[in-house]
N, C-alpha and C positions, 0 to 999 in steps of 0.2 A: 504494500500500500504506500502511495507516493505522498508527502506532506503541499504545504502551501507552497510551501515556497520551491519544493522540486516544479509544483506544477506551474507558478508563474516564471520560472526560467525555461520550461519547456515552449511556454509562448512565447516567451520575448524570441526564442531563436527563430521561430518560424511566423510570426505574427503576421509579416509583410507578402510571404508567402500559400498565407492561409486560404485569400480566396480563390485565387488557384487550385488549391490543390483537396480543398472542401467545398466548393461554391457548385459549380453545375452539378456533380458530382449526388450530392445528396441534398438538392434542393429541390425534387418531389416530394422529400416528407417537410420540408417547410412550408411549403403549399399543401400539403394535406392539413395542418395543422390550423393556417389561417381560415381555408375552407370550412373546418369544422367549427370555428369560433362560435359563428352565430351571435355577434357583437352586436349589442344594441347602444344607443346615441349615449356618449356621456361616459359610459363602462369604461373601467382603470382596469388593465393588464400589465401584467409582471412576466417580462422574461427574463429570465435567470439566465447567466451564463451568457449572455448577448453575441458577446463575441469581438468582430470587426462591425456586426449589425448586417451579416445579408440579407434577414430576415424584412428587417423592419420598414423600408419598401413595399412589402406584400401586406400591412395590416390595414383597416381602413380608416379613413381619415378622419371621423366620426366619433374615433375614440382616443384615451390619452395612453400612451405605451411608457414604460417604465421600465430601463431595460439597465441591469450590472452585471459584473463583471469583476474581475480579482485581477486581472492583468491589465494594467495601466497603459500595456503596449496596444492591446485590442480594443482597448474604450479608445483610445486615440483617432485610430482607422473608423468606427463606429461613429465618432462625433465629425470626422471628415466629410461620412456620407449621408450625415444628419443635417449639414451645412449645406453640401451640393444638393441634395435634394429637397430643401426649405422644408422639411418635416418641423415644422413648431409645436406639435401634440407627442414629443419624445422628450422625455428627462433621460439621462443616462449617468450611472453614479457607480464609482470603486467600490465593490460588494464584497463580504464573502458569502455567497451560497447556501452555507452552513451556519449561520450566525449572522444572518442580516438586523439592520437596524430599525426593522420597521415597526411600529405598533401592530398589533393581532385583527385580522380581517380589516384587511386594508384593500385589497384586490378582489375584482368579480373573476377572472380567471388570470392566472397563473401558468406559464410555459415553462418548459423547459427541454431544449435543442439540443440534442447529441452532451447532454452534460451530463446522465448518471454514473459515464461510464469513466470522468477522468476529473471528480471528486471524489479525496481522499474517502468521504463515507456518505454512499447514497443513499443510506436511510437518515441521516440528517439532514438532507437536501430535502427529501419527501416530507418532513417531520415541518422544517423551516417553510415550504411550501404551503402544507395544509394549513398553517398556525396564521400567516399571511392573508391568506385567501375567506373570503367570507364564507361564512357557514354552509351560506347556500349554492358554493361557487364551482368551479370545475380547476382541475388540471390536465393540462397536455404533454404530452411527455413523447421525443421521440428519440431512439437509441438501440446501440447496438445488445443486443443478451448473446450471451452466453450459448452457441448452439447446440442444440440435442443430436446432431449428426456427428457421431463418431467420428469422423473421416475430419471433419471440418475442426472439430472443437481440439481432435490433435496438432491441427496446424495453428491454430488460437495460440493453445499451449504453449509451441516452442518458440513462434512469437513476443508473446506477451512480455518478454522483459527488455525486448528490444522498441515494441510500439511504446511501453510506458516509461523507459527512457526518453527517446527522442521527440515524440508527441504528447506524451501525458495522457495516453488512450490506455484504458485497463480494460480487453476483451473477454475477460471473464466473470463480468456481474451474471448472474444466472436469474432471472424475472421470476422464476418461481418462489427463490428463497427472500428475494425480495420485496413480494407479495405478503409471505409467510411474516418476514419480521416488521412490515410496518401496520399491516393491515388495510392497506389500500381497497379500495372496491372499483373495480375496471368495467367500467358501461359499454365501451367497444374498442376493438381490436382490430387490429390490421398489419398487414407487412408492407413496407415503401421502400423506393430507392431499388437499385439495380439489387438484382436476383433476389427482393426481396429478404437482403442480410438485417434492415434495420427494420425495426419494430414501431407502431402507432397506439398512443394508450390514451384514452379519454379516462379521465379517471373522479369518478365525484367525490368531491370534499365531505369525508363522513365524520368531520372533526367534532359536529354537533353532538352527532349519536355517540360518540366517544366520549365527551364532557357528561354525556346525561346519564351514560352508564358508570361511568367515575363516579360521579357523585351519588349514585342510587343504590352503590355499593358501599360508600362514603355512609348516608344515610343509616344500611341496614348495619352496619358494623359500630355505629351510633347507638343504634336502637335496642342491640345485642347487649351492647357493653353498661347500657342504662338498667337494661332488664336484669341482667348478671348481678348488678350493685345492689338491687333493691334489695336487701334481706326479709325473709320474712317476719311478719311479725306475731311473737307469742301472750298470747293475754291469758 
């Protein structure tokens, strides 16, 4: 597992090179993604992980985008193309991912592009994501998992300590155990991008149902512990 700061030197190397060599490439799941918005007038979105900003181009203009980032090299290129392209409905701010600065349900949905897989821990990215996002809101999430084809997940394997070297790309998140340890709930799925290697997740914010059941266990463990106290009494 790679730290912060392996990962913002991974970008500053290749920053300038990035849209090249990530831009056409897999930018049918960033249009899958805007596609699926369904943004109504006025809606606050958060993409995590921004990037250079390929994306932010593609959202519509109708609504306000909110996009960070940990690598001060990529917000640069992001705020270039924020300039050339007179987008005024974009803030773009140095983030970390895992520890953003936001107050709780601040966003109607929340993105997040090719970033589970080259964040030191992608259940805090999910965690920081839902806790942002309003109650009632969505996340988007698109990325590479972990493949269940033998053949393929061996060459991940002998890979992997060379992609998370030089790009900060960790192709062994597995979406299963990912699912398992945050408890995400995935409304639809889909595969995008060339042969279908990268993955599409709508995933509803069930951070409500999670607070309610917190506390209703909170509650009976209250109720237990009051009942337990009361001794009886002998006349």
């Amino acid at each position: 597992m790679q730290n912060q700061e392996s990962l913002q030197n991974a970008y500053k190397r290749y920053a300038r090179i990035y849209d090249f060599t990530f831009g056409l490439i897999i930018n049918p799941g960033r249009k899958k993604v805007i596609e699926k918005l369904a943004c109504l007038d006025n809606h606050k979105i958060l993409e995590v992980g921004v990037g250079t900003g390929l994306a932010l181009p593609l959202y519509p203009k109708n609504v306000h985008i909110t996009g960070i980032d940990l690598s001060e090299d990529m917000l640069n290129l992001a705020k270039k193309r924020v300039f050339d392209n007179q987008m005024s409905n974009v803030t773009l701010l140095q983030m970390n991912a895992e520890d953003m600065s936001f107050e709780d349900n601040q966003f109607d949905k929340v993105v997040a592009l090719y970033v589970a897989s080259v964040v030191p821990n992608p259940e805090k990215l999910i965690s920081e994501m839902e806790r942002v996002c309003k109650p009632d809101g969505e996340l988007y999430i698109v990325n590479h998992f972990y493949s269940k084809n033998p053949f393929i997940a061996f060459f991940e394997n002998l890979l992997n300590p060379l992609l998370t070297k030089i790009f900060g790309f960790q192709p062994g998140v597995k979406l299963d155990e990912l699912i398992g340890r945050t408890g995400i709930e995935i409304i639809e799925q889909s595969k995008v991008n060339i042969l279908g290697n990268w993955t599409f997740l709508k995933v509803k914010n069930t951070k409500i149902n999670f607070v309610l059941d917190q506390n209703e266990n909170k509650n009976e463990s209250t109720t237990e512990a009051i009942t337990e106290s009361i001794a009886p009494v002998n006349y």
